[in-house]
C-alpha positions in Angstrom: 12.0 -3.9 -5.9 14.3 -5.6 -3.3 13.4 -9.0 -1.5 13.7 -6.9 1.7 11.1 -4.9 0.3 8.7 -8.4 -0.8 9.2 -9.5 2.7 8.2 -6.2 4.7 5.1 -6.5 2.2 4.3 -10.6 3.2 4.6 -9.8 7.0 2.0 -7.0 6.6 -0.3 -9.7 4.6 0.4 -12.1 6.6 -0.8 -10.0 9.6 -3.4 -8.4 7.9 -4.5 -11.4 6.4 -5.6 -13.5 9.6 -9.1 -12.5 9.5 -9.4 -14.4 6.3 -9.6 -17.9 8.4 -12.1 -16.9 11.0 -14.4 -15.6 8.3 -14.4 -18.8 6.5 -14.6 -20.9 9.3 -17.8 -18.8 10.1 -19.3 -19.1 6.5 -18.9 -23.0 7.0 -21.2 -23.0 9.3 -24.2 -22.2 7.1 -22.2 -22.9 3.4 -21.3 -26.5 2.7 -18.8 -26.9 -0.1 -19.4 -24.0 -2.1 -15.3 -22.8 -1.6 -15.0 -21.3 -5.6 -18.0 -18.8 -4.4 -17.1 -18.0 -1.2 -13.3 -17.5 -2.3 -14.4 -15.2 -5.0 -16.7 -13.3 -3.3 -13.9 -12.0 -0.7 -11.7 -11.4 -3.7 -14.6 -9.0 -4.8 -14.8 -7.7 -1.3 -11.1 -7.1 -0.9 -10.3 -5.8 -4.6 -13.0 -3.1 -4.2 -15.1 -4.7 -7.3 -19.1 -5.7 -8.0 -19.7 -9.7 -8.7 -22.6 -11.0 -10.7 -23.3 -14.6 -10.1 -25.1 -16.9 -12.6 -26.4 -20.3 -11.4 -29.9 -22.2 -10.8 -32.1 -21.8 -8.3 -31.3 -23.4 -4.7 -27.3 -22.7 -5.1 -26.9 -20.8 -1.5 -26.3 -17.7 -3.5 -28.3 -15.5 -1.9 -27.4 -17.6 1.9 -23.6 -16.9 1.2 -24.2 -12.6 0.3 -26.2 -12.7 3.7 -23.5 -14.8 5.8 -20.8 -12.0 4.0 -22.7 -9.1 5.2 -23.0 -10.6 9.0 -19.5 -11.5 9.1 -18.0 -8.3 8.2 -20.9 -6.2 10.0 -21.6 -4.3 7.0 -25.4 -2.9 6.3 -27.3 -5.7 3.6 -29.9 -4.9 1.4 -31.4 -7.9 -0.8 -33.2 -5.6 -3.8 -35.8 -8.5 -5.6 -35.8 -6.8 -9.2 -38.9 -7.3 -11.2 -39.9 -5.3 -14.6 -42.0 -2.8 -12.8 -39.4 -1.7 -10.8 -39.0 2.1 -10.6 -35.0 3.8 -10.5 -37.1 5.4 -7.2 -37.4 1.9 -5.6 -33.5 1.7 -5.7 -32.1 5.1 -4.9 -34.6 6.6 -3.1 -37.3 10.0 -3.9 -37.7 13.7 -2.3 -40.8 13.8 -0.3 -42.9 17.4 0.0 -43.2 18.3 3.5 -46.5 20.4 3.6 -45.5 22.4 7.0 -42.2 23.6 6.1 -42.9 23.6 2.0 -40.0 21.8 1.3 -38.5 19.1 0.2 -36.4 15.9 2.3 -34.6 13.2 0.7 -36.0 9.6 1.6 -33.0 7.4 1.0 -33.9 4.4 -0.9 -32.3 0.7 -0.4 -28.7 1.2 -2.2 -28.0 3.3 1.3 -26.1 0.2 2.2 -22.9 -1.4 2.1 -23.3 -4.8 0.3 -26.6 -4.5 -2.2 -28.0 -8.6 -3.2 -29.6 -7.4 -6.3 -31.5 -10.9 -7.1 -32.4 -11.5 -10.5 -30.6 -8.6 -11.7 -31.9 -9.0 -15.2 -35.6 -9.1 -15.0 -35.5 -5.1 -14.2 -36.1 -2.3 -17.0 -33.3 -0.1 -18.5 -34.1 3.1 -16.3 -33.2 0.8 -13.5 -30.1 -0.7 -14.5 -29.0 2.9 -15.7 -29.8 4.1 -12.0 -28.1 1.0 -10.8 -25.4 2.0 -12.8 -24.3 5.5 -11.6 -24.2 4.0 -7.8 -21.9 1.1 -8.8 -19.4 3.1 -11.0 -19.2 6.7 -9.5 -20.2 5.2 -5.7 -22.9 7.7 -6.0 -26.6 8.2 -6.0 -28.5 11.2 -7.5 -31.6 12.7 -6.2 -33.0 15.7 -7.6 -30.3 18.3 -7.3 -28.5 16.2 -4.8 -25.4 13.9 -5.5 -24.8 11.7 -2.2 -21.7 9.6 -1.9 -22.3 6.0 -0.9 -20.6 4.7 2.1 -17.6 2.6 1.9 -17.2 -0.6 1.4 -19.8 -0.8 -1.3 -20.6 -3.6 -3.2 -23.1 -4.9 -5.6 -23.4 -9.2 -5.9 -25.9 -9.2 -8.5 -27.6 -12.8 -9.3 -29.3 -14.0 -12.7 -30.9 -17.9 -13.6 -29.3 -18.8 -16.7 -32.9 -20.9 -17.6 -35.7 -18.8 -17.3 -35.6 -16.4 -20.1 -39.3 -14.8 -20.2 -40.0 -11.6 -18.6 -36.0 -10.6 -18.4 -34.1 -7.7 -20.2 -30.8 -8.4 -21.3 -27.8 -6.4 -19.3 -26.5 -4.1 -21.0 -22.7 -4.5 -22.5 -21.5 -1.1 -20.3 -22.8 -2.5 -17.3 -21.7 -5.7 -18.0 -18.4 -4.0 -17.8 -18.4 -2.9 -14.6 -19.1 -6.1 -12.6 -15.0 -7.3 -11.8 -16.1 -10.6 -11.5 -18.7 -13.3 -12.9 -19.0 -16.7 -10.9 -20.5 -19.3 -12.3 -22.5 -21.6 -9.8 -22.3 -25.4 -9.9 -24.1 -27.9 -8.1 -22.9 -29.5 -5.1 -20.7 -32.8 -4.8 -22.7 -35.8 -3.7 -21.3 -35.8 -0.4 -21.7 -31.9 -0.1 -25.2 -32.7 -1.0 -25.5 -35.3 1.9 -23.9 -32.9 4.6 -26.2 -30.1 3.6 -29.0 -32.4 3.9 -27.9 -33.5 7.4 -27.8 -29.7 8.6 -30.5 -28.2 7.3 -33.1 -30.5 6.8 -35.2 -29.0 9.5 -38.8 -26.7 9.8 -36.9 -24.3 11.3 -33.3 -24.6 11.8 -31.5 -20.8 12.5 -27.5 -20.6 12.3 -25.9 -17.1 13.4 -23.2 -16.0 11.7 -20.8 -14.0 14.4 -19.4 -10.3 13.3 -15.8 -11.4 13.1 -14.0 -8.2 11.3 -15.7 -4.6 11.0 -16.1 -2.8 7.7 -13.0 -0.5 8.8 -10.8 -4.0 8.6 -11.2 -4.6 5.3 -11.0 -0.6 3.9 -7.1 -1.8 5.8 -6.8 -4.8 4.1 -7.4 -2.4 0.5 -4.6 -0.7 1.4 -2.3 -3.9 2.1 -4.0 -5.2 -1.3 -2.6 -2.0 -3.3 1.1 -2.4 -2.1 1.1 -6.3 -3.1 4.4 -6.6 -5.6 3.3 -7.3 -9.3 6.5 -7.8 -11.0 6.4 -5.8 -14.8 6.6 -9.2 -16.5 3.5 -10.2 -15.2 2.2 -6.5 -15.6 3.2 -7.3 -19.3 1.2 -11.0 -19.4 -1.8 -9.6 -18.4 -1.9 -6.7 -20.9 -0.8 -9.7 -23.6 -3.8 -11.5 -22.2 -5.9 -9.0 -22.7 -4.7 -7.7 -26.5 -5.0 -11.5 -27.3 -8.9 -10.9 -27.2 -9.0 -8.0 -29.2 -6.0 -9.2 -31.5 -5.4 -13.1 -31.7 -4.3 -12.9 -35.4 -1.1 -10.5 -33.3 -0.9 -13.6 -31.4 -0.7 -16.2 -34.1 -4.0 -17.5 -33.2 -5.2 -17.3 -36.3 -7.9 -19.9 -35.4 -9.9 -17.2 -32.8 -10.1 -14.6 -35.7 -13.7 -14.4 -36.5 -14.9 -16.0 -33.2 -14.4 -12.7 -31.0 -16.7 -9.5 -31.7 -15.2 -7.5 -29.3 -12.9 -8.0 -26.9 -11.8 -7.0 -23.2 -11.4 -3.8 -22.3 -8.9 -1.7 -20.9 -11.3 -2.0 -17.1 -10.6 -6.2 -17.3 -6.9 -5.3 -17.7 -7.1 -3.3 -14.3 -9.4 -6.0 -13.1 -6.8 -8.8 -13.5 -4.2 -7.0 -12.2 -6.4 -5.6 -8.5 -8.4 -9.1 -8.8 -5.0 -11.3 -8.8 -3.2 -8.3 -5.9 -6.1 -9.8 -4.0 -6.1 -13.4 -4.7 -2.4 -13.5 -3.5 -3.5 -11.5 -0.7 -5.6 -14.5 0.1 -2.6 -17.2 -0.3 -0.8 -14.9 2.2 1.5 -13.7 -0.6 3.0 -10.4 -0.5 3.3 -11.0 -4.2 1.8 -11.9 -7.6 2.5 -15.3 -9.6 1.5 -16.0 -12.9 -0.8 -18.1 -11.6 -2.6 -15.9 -9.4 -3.3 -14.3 -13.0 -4.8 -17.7 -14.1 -7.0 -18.6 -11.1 -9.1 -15.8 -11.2 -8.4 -14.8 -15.3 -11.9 -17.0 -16.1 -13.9 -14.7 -13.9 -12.9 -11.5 -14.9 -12.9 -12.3 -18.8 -15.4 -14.7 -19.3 -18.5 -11.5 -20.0 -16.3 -9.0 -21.4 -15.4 -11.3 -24.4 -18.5 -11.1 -26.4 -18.3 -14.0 -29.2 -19.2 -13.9 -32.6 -22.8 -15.7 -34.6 -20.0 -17.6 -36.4 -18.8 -18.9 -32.8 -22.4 -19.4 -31.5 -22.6 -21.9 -34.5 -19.7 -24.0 -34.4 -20.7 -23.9 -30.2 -17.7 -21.8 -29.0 -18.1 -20.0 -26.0 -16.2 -16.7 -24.4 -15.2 -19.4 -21.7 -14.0 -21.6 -24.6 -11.9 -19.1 -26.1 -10.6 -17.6 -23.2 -9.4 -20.8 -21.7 -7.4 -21.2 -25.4 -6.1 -17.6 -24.6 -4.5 -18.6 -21.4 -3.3 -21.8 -22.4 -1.5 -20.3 -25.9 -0.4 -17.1 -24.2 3.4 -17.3 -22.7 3.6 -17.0 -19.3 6.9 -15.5 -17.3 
């Protein structure tokens, strides 16, 4: 491509791209510090991919999904899952009308554009699999029916990594299909502070104003799909990727026996829309290597699926997929 071409593409981004300010600057207003979270979930948003987000209780997980759903004035469902939970509860039922002897669709909950499902894993398999049809084929099933879900969709799923009891481990397809998985940390001691300052109160109420409409960001997709990604760094992310399926390929002999499966092809298209986006959000018309890096953690880090050998000597997916980046040549 010619630089005339890269800089017709950065004045459209850069254009298109002036939204991203004024929604952060609103998110402020409710979210202190938090920027990791808030940064990846417009990545999500913008890349047209589902997030899971892992982190205690009390993180402004579920706070920071809301103030995304009011800022972009797109329909919010928060789904609480709990092991009796019904595929019904999510997608909706036919209910008999006795004058007419027929049938009528009730939509259920995932009839919106951004879904909060909150402690994703504590629901039974029928669920997830129901789940799973609406966030892959952006369709929901009912009886005969197939109805397509309204764009954007999105599904920010949320699990605690310390309670264990009562929850049923995702499974590895779905897994799959979330683009990204955050991992919330705790707040700096002077974030702390600040959010004590603002919302210590009995009943303290922040509005979050509408600042684009969900026809905005469907626009920004489309700027995010002609963002250059120069075949070098094409090539780096498919070595990235091969690494975890093959490091003895990549003379890192030292992973071999640590990795039971690897990423698949999906993370490679993941890093590549996921790092279109993250330039998007630089204001780049284009992708750099490090784009690739910045957001390589949270779209590997639950598709690399360790080994008992690596669970022994304490080696985690994260732990080997930092090594991957670090050995890996970049362009």
């Amino acid at each position: 491509m010619v630089d005339t071409g890269i800089g017709l593409i950065n004045e459209r981004v850069k254009k298109e791209s002036k939204f991203v300010e004024n929604l952060f600057a609103e998110w402020r207003k409710v979210i202190v510090g938090q920027e990791y979270m808030l940064e990846r979930l417009l990545v999500g948003v913008l890349a047209n991919g589902h997030i899971l987000i892992e982190g205690v209780p009390g993180l402004a997980k579920t706070m920071a999904v809301r103030c995304l759903a009011a800022s972009i004035q797109a329909t919010f469902q928060r789904l609480q899952f709990t092991p009796d939970m019904l595929p019904a509860d999510l997608t909706g039922t036919l209910i008999y009308d006795q004058k007419t002897g027929e049938f009528h669709i009730k939509r259920g909950p995932l009839f919106a554009n951004i879904i909060l499902a909150d402690e994703i894993n504590r629901a039974p398999a029928k669920v997830q699999s129901a789940l799973l049809e609406a966030m892959q084929e952006r369709q929901i099933t009912i009886g005969q029916e197939t109805l397509a879900l309204e764009e954007p969709f999105m599904v920010l799923a949320t699990q605690n990594p310390i309670e264990q009891e009562g929850t049923y481990p995702l499974p590895e397809a779905q897994v799959d299909r979330f683009m990204l998985k955050l991992k919330v940390t705790y707040p700096s001691k002077e974030e702390e502070f600040t959010i004590l300052k603002r919302m210590a109160y009995t009943d303290k109420k922040i509005d979050i104003a509408p600042v684009v409409k969900p026809a905005d960001i469907l626009n920004a997709r489309k700027v995010v799909d002609e963002i250059y990604i120069d075949e070098k760094i094409e090539k780096y992310i498919v070595d990235v990727v091969e690494t975890s399926r093959n490091p003895a390929g990549y003379r890192m002999n030292d992973l071999v026996g640590l990795i039971q499966y690897g990423a698949s092809p999906r993370a490679t298209i993941s890093l590549a829309v996921a790092a279109k986006a993250h330039a998007f959000l630089k204001g780049r018309g284009y992708v750099t290597p490090q784009d690739v890096k910045s957001i390589g953690m949270d779209v590997l880090r639950h598709r690399v699926i360790v080994t008992y050998e690596a669970e022994a000597e304490e080696k985690t997916s994260e732990d080997i997929v930092k090594r991957i980046f670090d050995e890996v040549e970049v362009p």
